[in-house]
N, C-alpha and C positions, 0 to 999 in steps of 0.2 A: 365457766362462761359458755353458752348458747352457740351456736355456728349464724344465729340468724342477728344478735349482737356483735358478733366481730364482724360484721358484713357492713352491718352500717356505721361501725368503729373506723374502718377502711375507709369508707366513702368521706367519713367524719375527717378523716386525717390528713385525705389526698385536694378535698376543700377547704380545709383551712391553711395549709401549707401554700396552696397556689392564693388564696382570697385575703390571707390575712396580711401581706403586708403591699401589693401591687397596686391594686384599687386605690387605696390612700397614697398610694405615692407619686399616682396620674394627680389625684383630684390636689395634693399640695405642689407640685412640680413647679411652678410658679414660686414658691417659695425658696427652693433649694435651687442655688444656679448650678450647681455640679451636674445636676439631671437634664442635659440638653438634648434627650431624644428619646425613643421609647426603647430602643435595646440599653440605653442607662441604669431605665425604672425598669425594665425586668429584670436584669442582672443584679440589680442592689434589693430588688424585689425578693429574687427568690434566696440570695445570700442573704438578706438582712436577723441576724439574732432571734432565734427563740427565748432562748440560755435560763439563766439562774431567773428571773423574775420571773416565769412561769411556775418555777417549783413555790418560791415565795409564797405567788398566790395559790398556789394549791394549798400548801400549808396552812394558810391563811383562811379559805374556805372551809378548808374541813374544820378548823378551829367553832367558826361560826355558826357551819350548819350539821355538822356532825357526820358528814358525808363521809366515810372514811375510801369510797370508791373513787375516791377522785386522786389520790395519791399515785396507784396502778397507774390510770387511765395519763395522765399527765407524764408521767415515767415514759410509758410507753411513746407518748407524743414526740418525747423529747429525744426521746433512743432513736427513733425511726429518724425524725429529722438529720441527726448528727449521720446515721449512715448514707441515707439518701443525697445531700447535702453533700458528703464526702465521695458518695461513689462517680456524682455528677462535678466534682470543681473542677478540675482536667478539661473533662471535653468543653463544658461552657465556659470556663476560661480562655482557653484555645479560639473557640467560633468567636469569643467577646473580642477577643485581641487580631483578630482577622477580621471582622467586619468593624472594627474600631478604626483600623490602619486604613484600610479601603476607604472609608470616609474621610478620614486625614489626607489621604491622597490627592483629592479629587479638586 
């Protein structure tokens, strides 16, 4: 792989992680009562599941289009996710449960 494809693989990764599940969960929020505020929807935002249906569809794809590049690249998605995800539950768990209680306070 290129230095100037893993650059935008990066960029690829650190926008879909923050865009792919946030944005939908402002525009449904109305729908879900659990989500009554915006530190709700970021926190279920940025927690919310990559997991097993992304491999699926990778699977899936390559089946179709014969892509076989997409199996890596989804790998990868999913690797970084779980570390990233994990390096961060502590501290945003912590800030969630401290501006949670503040709010219940008041």
């Amino acid at each position: 792989m290129d230095k100037a494809w893993m650059g935008r693989f990066d960029s690829f990764f650190f926008l879909m992680l923050l865009l792919h599940r946030i944005p939908i969960l402002f525009l449904i929020k109305s729908l879900v009562p659990n989500l009554k505020s915006k530190l709700d929807i970021l926190f279920t935002g940025w927690f919310g599941p990559i997991g097993v249906a992304a491999f699926y569809y990778a699977r899936f794809s390559m089946r179709q289009t014969g892509i076989e590049g997409l199996w890596p690249v989804v790998s990868l998605v999913i690797s970084m996710s779980v570390v990233l995800h994990g390096i961060t539950a502590t501290y945003f768990t912590k800030l969630y449960g401290k501006h949670s209680s503040k709010k219940a306070g008041r």
